[in-house]
Residue, then its C-alpha position, 0 to 999 in steps of 0.5 A: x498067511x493072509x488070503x490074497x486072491x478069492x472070486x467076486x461076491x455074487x457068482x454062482x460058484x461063491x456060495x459052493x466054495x464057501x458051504x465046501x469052505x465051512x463044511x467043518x464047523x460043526x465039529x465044534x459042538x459038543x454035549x447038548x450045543x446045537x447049531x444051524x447055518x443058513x448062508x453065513x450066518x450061525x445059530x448056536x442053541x442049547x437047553x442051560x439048566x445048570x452052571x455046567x450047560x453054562x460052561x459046556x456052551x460058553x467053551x463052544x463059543x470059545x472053540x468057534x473063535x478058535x475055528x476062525x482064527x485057524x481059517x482067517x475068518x472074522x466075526x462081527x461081534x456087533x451083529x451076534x446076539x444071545x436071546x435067553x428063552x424061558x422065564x426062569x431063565x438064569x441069563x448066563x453071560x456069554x463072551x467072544x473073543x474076551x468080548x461079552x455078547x449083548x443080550x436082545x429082547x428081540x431078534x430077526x432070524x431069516x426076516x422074522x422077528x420074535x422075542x424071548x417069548x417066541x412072540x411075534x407082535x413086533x414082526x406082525x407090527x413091522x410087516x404091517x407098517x411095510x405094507x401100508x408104505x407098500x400101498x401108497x406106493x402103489x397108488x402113488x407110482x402107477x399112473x394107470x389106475x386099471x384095476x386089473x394091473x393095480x390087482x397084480x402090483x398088490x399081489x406082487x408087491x404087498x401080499x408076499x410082505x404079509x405072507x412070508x413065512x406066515x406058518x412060523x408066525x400066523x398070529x391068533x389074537x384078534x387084534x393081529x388078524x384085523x391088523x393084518x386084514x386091514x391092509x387089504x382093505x386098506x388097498x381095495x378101498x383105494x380103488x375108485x371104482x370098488x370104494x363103494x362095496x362092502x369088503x366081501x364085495x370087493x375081495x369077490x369083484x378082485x378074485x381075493x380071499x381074506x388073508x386070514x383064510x389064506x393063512x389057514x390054507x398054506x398051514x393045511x398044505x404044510x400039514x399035507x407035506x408033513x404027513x406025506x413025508x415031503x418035508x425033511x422034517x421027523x413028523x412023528x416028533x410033532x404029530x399024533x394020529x388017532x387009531x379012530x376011523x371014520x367014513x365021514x371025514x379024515x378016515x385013518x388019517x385024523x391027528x390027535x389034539x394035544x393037552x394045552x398049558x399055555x394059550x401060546x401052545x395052543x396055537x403052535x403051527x402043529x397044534x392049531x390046525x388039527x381040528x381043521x384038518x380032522x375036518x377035511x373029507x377024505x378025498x382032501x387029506x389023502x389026495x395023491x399029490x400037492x397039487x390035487x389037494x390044493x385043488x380040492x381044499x379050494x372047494x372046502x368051505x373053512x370059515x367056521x375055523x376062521x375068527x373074523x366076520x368080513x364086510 
């Protein structure tokens, strides 16, 4: 029976009705297929060795187009692709619906870009394109040239698109960092009356900090929640701690370096911030709540852990 009646895309009750809708999508995996929803999109993902993970996946597929037949629901086949992770990956094809589902070399999950490498170079080069247009913008649509409310439209309006979800991708190339760092000071020389100064003066005379830095701060709050369980996330899985104790620094609460075989791990959100976190003192990583340690990592000075020289 086709579906006659519904409630209009965009009420508060739509996204309830249709997570209550889909509740049992799940049950279509098996074996070693995973999957992950975020609104109404899907994520099926699965470690394929062997012709039989090849099999085991594709017969997922195969369920899934069954599920949506039984609940009248469509998929648009044009928007689905398979990303093949790994270099010795064997590049199974995979099909919906009798039809092949394209390969990607890249692909956008929840607004960030990366490649089958879980490399983010395209994300990096697009946010910093978006901002650069952001910022003429800004100086092209405000009449007012008030340094104050030309201060809060670039915290409003270009920062969050250099920002957003930077724990996933915080670049560790140089040439991503300046690329990055670049935009803001692209902005804060646009300003008339600070085009004079060098950049570290512009960032003092705005009350700004180096991207950079800020980066590596948002990691060290993510590291805080995770080791004070406020993220559902299983931290033993990604984290080590070390039986040394020391009076100096971190106490019980320093975390273990892993062993590294590729540059690329090296700099993974769980490794990349241990030794600064090793470094923080002890009132900072055991502070008792998020906000306290984000008011004393503040007075924490962090630029050794930091790659660039600002001028």
């Amino acid at each position: 029976m086709p579906v006659l009646s519904g409630i209009p895309q965009g009420t508060v009750l739509g996204p309830i009705l249709f997570i209550l809708f889909i509740d049992d999508i799940g049950e279509i995996c098996s074996g070693s297929v995973t999957h992950k929803l975020f609104a109404d999109d899907m994520k099926l993902y699965s470690t394929v060795d062997t012709n039989v993970d090849n099999v085991s996946l594709q017969s997922v597929l195969d369920r899934l187009h069954q599920w949506c037949c039984d609940w009248q629901l469509s998929v648009n086949i044009g928007k689905c692709h398979v990303l093949h992770i790994g270099n010795n990956n064997r590049h199974y094809p995979y099909f919906f619906n009798g039809c092949q589902i394209n390969d990607a070399c890249i692909v956008s999950d929840l607004g960030i870009e990366f490649n089958s490498a879980l490399k983010y170079d395209a994300h990096i080069n697009n946010i910093v394109g978006k901002a650069y247009s952001r910022v003429g913008v800004l100086f092209k649509g405000f009449a007012t040239r008030h340094v104050p409310v030309l201060r809060k439209a670039f915290l409003t309006y270009v920062r969050p698109i250099l920002e957003y979800a930077s724990n996933v991708w915080s670049p560790y190339l140089i040439k991503h960092i300046n690329a990055l760092e670049r935009v803001q000071k692209h902005f804060t020389k646009r300003i008339h009356s600070l085009s004079n100064l060098s950049y570290s003066e512009r960032l003092s005379a705005l009350d700004l900090e180096p991207l950079e830095l800020r980066r590596l701060k948002s990691d060290l709050v993510l590291y805080y929640m995770c080791l004070h369980d406020l993220v559902a996330l299983p931290c033993s899985d990604y984290f080590t701690m070390s039986n040394y104790t020391s009076q100096t620094r971190t106490g019980g609460n320093r975390l273990l370096r892993p062993l590294y075989s590729t540059k690329h791990f090296e700099n993974d959100f769980f490794n990349r911030c241990v030794s600064c976190w090793n470094f923080l003192p002890p009132a900072v990583v055991n502070a008792s709540s998020i906000s306290s340690f984000k008011r004393l990592l503040s007075n924490v000075d962090l630029s050794s852990f930091t790659h660039c020289t600002y001028f």
